[in-house]
C-alpha positions in Angstrom: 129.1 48.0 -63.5 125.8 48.9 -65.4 125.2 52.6 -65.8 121.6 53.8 -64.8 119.2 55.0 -67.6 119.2 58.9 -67.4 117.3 59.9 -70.6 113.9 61.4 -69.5 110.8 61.3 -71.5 109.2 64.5 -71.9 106.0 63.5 -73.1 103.9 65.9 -71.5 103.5 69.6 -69.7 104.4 69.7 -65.9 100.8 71.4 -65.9 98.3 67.9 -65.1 98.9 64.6 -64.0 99.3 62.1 -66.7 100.2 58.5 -66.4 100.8 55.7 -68.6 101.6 51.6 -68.4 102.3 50.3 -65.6 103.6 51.5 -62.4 106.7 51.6 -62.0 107.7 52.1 -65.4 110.9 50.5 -66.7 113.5 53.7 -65.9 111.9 53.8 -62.5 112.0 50.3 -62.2 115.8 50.1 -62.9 116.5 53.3 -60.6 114.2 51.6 -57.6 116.7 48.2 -57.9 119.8 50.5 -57.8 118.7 52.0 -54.9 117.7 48.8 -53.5 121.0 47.7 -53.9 123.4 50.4 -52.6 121.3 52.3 -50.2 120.0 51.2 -46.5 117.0 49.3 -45.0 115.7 52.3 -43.6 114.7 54.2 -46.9 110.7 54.6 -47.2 108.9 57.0 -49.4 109.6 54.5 -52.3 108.8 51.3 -51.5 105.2 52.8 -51.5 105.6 55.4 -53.8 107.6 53.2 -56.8 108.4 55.9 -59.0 111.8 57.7 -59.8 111.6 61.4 -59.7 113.6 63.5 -62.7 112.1 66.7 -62.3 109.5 69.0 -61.1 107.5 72.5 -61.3 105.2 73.8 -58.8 102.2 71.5 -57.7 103.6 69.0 -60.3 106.8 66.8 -60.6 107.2 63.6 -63.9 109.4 60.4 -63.2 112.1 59.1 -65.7 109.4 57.4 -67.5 107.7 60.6 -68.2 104.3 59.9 -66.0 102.9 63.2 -64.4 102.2 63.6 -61.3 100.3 66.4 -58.6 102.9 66.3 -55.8 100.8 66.6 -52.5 103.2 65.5 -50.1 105.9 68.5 -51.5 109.0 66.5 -50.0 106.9 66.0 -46.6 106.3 70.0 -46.6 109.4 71.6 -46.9 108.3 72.7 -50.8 105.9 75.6 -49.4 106.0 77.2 -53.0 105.9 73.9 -54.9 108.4 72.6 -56.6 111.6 75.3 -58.2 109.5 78.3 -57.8 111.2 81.0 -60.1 112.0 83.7 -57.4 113.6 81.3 -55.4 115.8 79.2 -57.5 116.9 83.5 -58.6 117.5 84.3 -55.5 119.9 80.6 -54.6 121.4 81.7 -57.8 122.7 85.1 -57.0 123.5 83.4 -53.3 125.6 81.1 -55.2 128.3 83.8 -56.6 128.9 85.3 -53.2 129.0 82.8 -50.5 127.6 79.5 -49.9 128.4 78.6 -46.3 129.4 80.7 -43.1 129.2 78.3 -40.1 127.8 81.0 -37.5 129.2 83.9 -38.5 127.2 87.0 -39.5 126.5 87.3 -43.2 124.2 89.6 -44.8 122.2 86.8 -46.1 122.2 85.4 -42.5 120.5 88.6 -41.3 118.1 89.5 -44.0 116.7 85.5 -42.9 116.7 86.4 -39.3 114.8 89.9 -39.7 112.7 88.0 -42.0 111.8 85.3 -39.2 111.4 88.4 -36.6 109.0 89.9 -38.6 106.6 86.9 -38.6 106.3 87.2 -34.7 103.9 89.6 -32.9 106.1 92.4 -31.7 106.0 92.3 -28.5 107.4 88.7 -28.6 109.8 89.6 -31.2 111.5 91.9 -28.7 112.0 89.3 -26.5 113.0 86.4 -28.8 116.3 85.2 -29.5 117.3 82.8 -32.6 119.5 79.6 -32.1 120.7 77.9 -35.9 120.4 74.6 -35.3 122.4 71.7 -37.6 120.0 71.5 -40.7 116.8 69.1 -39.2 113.9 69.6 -37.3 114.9 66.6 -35.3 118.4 68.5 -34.4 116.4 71.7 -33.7 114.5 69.7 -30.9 117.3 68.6 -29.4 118.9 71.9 -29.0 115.6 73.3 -27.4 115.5 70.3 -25.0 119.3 71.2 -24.4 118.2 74.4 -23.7 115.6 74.2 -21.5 117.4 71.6 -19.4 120.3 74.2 -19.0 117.8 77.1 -18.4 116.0 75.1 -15.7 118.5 73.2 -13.9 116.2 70.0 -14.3 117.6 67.0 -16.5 115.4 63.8 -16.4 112.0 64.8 -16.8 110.3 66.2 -20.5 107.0 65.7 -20.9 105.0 64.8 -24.2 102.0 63.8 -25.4 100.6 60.5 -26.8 100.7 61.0 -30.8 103.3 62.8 -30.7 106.4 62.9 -33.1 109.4 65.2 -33.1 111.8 63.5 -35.0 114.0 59.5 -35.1 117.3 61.2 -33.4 117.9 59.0 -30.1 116.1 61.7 -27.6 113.3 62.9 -30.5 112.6 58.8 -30.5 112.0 59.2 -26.7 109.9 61.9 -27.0 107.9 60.3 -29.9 104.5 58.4 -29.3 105.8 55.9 -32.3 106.6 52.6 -30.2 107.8 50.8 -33.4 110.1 53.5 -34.1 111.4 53.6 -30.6 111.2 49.3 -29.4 114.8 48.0 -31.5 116.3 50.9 -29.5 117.2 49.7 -25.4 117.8 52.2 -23.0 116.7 55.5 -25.0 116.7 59.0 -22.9 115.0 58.4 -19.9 112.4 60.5 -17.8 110.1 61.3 -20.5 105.8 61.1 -19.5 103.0 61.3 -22.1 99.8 62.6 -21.0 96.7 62.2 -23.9 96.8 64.5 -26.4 93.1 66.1 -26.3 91.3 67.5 -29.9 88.6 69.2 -30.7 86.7 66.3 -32.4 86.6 62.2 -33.0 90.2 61.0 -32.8 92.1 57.6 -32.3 92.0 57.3 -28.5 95.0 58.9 -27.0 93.9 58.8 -23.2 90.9 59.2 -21.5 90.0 62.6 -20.1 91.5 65.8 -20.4 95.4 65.7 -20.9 95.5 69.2 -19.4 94.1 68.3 -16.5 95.7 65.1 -16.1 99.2 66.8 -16.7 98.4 69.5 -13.8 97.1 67.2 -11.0 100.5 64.6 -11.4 102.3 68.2 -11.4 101.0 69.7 -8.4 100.6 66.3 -6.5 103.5 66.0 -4.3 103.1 62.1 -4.8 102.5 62.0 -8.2 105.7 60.5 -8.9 106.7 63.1 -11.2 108.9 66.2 -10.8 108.7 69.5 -12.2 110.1 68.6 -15.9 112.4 70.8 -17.5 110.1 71.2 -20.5 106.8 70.6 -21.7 106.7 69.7 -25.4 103.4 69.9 -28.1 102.2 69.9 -31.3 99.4 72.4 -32.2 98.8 69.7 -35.1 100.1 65.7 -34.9 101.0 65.6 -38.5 102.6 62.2 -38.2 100.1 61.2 -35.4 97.5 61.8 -37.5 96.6 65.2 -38.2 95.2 65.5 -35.0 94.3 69.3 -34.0 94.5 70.1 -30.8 91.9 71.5 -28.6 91.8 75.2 -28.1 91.1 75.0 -24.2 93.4 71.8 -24.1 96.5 73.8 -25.8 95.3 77.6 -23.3 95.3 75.2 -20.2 98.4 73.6 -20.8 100.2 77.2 -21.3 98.3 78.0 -18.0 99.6 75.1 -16.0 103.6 75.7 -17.6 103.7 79.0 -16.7 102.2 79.1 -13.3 104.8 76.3 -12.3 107.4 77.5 -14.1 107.9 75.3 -16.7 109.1 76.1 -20.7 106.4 75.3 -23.1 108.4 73.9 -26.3 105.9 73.9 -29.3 107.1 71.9 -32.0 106.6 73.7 -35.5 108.6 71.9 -37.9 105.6 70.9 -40.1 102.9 73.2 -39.3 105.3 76.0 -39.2 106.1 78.8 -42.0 102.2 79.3 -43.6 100.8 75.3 -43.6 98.1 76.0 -41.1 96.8 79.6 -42.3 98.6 81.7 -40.2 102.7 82.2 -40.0 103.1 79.1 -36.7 100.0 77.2 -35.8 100.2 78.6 -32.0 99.0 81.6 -33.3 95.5 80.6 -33.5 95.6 79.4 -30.0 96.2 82.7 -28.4 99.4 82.1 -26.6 103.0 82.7 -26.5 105.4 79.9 -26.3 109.0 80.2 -24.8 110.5 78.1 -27.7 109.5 77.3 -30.9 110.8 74.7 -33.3 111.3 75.4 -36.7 112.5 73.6 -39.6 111.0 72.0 -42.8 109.7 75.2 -45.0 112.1 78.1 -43.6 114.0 78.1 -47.2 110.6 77.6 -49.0 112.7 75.5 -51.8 113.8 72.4 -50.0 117.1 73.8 -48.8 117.6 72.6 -45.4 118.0 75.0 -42.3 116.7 74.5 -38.5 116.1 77.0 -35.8 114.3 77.5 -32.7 113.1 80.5 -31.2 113.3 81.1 -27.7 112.6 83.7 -24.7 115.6 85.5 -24.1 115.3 84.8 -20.1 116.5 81.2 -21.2 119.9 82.4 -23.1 121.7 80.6 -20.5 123.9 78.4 -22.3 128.3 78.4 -23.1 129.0 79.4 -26.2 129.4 76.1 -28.3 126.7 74.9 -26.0 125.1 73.7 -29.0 126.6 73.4 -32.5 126.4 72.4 -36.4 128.8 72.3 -39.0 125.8 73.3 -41.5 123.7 75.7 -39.3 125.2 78.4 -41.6 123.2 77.4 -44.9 123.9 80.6 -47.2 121.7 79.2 -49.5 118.8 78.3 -47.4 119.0 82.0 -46.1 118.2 83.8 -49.3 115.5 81.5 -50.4 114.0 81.7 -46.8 113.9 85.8 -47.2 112.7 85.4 -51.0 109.7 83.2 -50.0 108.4 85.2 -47.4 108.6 88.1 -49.9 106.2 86.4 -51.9 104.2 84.7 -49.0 103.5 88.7 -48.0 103.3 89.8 -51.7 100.7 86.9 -53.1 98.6 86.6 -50.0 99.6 82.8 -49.6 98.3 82.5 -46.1 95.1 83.7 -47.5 95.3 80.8 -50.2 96.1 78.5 -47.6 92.5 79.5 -45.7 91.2 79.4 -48.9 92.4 76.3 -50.4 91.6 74.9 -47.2 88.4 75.5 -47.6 88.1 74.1 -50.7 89.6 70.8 -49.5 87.0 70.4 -46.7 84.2 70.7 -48.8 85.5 69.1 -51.7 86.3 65.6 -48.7 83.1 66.5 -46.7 81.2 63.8 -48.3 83.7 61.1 -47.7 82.5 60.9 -44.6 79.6 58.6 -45.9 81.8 55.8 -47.0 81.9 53.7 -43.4 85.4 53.0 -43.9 85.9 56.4 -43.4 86.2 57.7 -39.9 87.2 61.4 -40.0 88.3 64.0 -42.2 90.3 66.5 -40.5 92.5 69.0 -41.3 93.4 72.4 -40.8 95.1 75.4 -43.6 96.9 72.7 -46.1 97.5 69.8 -43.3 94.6 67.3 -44.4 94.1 63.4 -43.6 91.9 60.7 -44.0 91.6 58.2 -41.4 90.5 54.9 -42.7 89.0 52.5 -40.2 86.8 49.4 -40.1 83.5 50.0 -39.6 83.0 46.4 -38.0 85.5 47.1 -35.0 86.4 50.4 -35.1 90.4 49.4 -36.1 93.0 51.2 -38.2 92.1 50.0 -42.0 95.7 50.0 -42.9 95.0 47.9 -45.8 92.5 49.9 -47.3 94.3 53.0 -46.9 97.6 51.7 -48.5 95.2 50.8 -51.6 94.0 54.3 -51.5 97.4 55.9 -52.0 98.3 53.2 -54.6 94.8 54.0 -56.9 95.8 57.4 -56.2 99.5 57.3 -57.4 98.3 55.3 -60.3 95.6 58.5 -61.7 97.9 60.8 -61.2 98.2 62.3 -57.5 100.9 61.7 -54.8 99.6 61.3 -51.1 101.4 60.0 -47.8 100.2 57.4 -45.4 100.6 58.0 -41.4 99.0 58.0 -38.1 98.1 55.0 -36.1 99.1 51.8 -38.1 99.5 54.0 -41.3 96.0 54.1 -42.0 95.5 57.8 -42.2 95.6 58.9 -46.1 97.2 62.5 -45.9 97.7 65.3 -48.4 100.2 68.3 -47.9 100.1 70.3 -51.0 102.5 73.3 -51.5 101.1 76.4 -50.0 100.7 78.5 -53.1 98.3 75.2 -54.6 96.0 76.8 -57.3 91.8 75.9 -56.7 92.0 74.3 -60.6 94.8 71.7 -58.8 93.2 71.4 -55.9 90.0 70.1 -57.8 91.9 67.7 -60.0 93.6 66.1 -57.1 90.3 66.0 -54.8 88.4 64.5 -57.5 91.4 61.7 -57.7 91.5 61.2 -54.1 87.7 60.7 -53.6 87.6 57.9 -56.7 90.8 56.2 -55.1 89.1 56.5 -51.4 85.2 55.3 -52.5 87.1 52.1 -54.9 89.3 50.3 -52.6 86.8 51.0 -49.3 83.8 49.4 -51.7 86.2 46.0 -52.2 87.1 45.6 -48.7 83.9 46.0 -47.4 82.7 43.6 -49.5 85.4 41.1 -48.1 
């Protein structure tokens, strides 16, 4: 058996992009057929992104071919300090000569991470919330808070959702997803979930006509609306994978409204806006309301190291012990980076560079909005997307946007593809993202947006 080509070319400074030849280069190349021949149908990221990765540094990571790239998908947000931030990888070090894993038992590291979370909340919520450790995924984390709620509640077939909606490709976070193609190979996935639209504060792919709010509160309260109190209702402040669609302010206030006055836990799902990427700690918390769960997951370690949690009003502590478990829900590792980077998230203002940066962004995209195959921008804190449409019918561009990330990848600058027929370009750079970066990568991004629109519109 043919060994794979390890030697890296170090041709250039993990401090600007830089590529050169053809894409992918020959040690990708061989890497990608590898892959392709031991590992499953389901892998994604590279058969759109054909590079090999070898190493990385902040905003920045190089393939084995030595190209250079800005990283602005920063392993689908779970890098909020880029890529091997120093404090971090220091403090996983120091973890590393005491203890590694501790299942659920109490640990010192496991402490310092939940006083750390704690202090992120308002206090009055703080001294109400209780923290489950999840197995190490968002998509596990949602489980255990639809678990919980259903215990809590007494009410098993009904959670409600909105259209747009993701929360993870486990069998119940499928059935709570707004992803159809995810979900259609799949017969007979949980039952008794409703979607109601998901309304935003500006021009989105149409999720539902009218007010989801509304509509959710008058199939509620009618006693023939077919539709018994759920045990749950579950939201995103932002639909990354729908979209980046932002939710209305009076949408998310009325739908807190409606739980609470009929009793009914208000799940908000945090695993990508949580930990910083919208500006403030969780994306709720520009809403003005108080959840009685949150999700959590992607950036709690700050460094990639995985960990899931969710945090939850005390009044629903209902469940057996071993109600809910996970062999890795004790991630020593994940703890001590977690309580290093919100050390330096307080220390370096980074929710201020997130505002900032933001900023920055939405003016540097603003004038993409003249191209006609461009139907938005939107974004909020570091959570940005460009939704690519024809301008003849008003239909998902899907072409044009995978040509976007491709012209993209080729300068120098990593960017994702989601939303309705993965025609929404989207950028998620790490949190601490320097203005000099951020310009570099905009600049890239508007070139690879104005090119490939130009061609197909010309088609």
């Amino acid at each position: 058996m043919s060994k794979p080509a390890t030697t890296l070319l170090r041709t250039a400074p993990l401090t600007a992009p830089r590529v050169s030849g053809d894409l992918p280069g020959p040690r990708s190349a061989a890497l990608l057929a590898r892959q392709e021949r031991w590992e499953s149908s389901a892998r994604t990221y590279p058969r759109h992104l054909p590079i090999a990765l070898a190493e990385g540094a902040g905003s920045f990571v190089r393939d084995v071919d030595g190209n250079v790239f800005i990283d602005f998908h920063a392993g689908a947000g779970v890098l909020s300090l880029g890529h091997n931030h120093p404090e971090l990888v220091a403090a996983v070090r120091q973890q590393l000569d005491s203890l590694t894993h501790g299942l659920d038992f109490p640990t010192p590291a496991k402490d310092a991470f939940t006083q750390a979370q704690l202090s992120m909340l308002a206090p009055e919520l703080r001294r109400r919330t209780r923290l489950h450790f999840c197995g190490p995924t968002g998509a596990n984390a949602v489980e255990a808070a639809v678990k919980l709620c259903k215990i809590a509640t007494g009410r098993g077939s009904i959670i409600s959702s909105f259209r747009g909606a993701f929360h993870g490709s486990t069998h119940a976070t499928m059935a709570l997803s707004g992803l159809v193609s995810q979900k259609a190979p799949v017969r007979d996935g949980m039952p008794g979930v409703h979607f109601f639209p998901y309304t935003t504060g500006g021009p989105a792919p149409d999720s539902g006509s009218g007010n989801g709010a509304d509509q959710l509160e008058q199939a509620l309260r009618d006693s023939d609306g077919g539709i018994p109190l759920p045990a749950a209702v579950i939201m995103e402040m932002v639909q990354g994978e729908g979209g980046n669609l932002v939710a209305d302010t009076d949408f998310v206030r009325r739908v807190r409204e409606v739980t609470r006055a009929l009793g009914i836990p208000l799940i908000v799902d945090e695993v990508q806006t949580g930990c910083g990427r919208t500006g403030t700690w969780f994306a709720y918390q520009q809403y003005g309301i108080e959840p009685d769960v949150v999700v959590a997951s992607k950036a709690l370690s700050g460094i990639g190291l995985p960990v899931a949690l969710i945090l939850y009003d005390t009044a629903l502590d209902t469940w057996a012990p071993g109600a809910h478990i996970g062999t890795f829900r004790g991630n020593q590792l994940a703890f001590a980076a977690g309580v290093e980077a919100i050390r330096v998230i307080r220390r370096d203002n980074i929710l201020g560079n997130v505002r900032r940066r933001g900023a920055q962004i939405a003016d540097r995209l603003a004038g993409l909005t003249r191209n006609p195959w461009v139907r938005q921008v939107r974004g909020r804190g570091l959570m940005w997307e460009i939704d690519m449409a024809d301008p003849r019918d008003g239909r998902p561009a899907t072409e044009v946007a995978t040509a976007v990330q491709r012209r993209a990848l080729r300068h120098g600058l990593i960017v994702e593809r989601d939303g309705r027929e993965d025609a929404v370009v989207r950028i998620l750079p790490p949190l601490n993202v320097t203005g000099e970066v951020v310009d570099t990568a905009c600049s890239i991004l508007v070139d690879a947006v104005s090119r490939p629109a130009d061609r197909s519109a010309a088609s």
